[in-house]
C-alpha positions in Angstrom: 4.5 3.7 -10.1 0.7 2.6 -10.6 -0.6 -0.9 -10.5 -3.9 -1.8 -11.0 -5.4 -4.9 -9.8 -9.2 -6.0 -9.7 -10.5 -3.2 -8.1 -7.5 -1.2 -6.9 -5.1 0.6 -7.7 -1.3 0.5 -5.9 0.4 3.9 -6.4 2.8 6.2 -4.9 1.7 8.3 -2.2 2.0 12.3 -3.2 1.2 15.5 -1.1 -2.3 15.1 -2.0 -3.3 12.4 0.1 -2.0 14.2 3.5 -5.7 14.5 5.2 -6.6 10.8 3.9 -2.9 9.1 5.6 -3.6 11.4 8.3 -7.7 10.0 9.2 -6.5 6.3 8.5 -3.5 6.5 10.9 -5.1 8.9 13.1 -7.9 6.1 13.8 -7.1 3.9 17.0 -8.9 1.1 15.1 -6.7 1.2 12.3 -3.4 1.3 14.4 -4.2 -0.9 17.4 -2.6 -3.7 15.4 0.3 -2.0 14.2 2.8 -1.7 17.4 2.3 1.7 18.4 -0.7 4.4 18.8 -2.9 6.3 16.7 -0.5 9.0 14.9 -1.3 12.5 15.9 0.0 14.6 13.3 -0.1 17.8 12.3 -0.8 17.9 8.1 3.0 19.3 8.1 4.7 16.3 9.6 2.3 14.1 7.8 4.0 16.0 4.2 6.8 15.5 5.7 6.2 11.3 6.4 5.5 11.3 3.1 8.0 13.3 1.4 10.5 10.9 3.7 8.8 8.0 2.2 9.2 9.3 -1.3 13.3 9.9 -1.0 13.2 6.3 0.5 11.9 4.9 -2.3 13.7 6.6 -4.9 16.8 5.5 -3.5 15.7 1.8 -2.4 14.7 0.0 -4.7 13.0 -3.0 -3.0 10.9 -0.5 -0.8 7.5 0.1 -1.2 5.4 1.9 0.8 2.2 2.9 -1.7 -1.1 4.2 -1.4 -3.9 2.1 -2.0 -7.3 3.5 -3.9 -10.2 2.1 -5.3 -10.3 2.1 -9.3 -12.0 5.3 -10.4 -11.3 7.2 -6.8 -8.3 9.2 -6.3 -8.8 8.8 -2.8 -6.6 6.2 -0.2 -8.1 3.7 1.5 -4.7 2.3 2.6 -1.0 1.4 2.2 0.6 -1.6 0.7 4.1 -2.1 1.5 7.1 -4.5 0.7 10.1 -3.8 2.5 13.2 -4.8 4.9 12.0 -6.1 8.0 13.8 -4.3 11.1 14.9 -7.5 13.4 14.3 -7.7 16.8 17.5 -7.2 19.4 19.2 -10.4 19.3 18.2 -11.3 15.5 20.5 -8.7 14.1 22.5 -11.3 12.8 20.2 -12.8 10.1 19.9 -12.6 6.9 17.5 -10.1 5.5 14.0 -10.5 5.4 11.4 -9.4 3.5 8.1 -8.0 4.8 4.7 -7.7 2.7 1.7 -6.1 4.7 -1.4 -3.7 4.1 -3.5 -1.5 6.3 -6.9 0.0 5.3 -9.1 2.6 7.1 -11.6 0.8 9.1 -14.9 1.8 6.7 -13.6 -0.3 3.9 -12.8 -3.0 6.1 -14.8 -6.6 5.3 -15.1 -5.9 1.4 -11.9 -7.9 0.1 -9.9 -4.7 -0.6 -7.4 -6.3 1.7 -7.4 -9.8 -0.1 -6.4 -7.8 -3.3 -4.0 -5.2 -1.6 -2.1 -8.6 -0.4 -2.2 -10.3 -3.9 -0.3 -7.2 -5.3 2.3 -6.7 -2.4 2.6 -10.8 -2.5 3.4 -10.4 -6.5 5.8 -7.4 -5.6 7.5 -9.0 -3.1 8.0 -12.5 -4.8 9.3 -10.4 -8.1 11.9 -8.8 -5.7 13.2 -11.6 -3.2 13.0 -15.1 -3.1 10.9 -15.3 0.1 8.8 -13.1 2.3 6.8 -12.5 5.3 4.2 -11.0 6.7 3.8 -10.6 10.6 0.4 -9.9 12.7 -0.6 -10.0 16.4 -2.3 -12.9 16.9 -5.7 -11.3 17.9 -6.0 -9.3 14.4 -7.7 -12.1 12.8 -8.9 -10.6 9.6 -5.3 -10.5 8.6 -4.3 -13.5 9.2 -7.1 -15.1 7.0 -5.6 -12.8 4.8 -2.1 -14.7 4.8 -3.7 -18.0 4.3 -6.1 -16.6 1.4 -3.3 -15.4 -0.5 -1.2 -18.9 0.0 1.1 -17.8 3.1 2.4 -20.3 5.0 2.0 -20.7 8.8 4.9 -20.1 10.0 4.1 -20.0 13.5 4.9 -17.2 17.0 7.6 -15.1 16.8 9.6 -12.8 18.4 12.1 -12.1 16.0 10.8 -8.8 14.8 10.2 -5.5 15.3 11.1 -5.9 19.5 7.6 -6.7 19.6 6.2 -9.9 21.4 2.7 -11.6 20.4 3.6 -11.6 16.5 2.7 -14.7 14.1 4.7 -15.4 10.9 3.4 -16.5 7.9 6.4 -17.1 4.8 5.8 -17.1 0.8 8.6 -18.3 -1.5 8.8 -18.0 -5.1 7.8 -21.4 -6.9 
């Protein structure tokens, strides 16, 4: 899978890219909004995150988890990933939803790589479902301009994900 988009380019991640997944999620920055700590990995579990992430696609799929570069770089600087949300205890009982998100290491934050890495997983997502999401804490709000700047709607606080409190919701449906 490859899509290219302004100046990106969405792809599958591949055994290559262990030490670049391993210094963006290894990066406290990076993870502090995504519900857990930095991820300290050895390169062999990292292959094996990956290679995980590879049988999960090929057997999903509405699952995307890909690695982000910029055109011309073979590099990542990120993921972008559309997939099932994982309900928070006492949702279980709803109907499936959607998520769209992105992360990028912190030194190509503030250049509008994740504006475009949001337009593809938006276009992704709305090609698979009729509806997604995207979910951030409150505080992380470069993300949340992100939302609006693709055409996300507020949805509002949540709790309904994830077991996580301090979330905010923002929907997309297809037109």
């Amino acid at each position: 899978m490859r899509i290219a988009h302004k100046r990106i380019v969405v792809r599958d991640w591949t055994l290559d890219d262990v030490d670049a997944s391993l210094a963006i999620y290894g990066d406290p920055e990076v993870t502090k909004y995504l519900g857990g700590p930095p991820r300290e990995e050895t390169r062999e579990e990292q292959a094996a995150r990956i290679e995980r992430i590879r049988a999960r696609a090929e057997s999903d799929p509405y699952f995307a988890y890909w690695a982000v570069e910029r055109e011309g770089d073979a590099t990542p600087i990120g993921t972008g990933l559309c997939l099932k949300t994982k309900h928070s205890s006492g949702f279980e009982d709803m109907e499936d939803e959607y998520e769209i998100g992105w992360h990028l290491g912190r030194e190509f934050w503030g250049q509008g790589y994740g504006t475009e890495v949001a337009e593809v997983m938006l276009q992704v997502g709305l090609e698979w479902h009729p509806k997604v999401i995207a979910v951030a804490f409150e505080p992380n709000i470069a993300s949340l301009k992100i939302m609006q700047k693709i055409g996300m709607t507020y949805e509002g606080p949540t709790d309904r994900f994830f077991d996580i409190p301090g979330l905010v919701c923002y929907t997309a449906s297809r037109t």
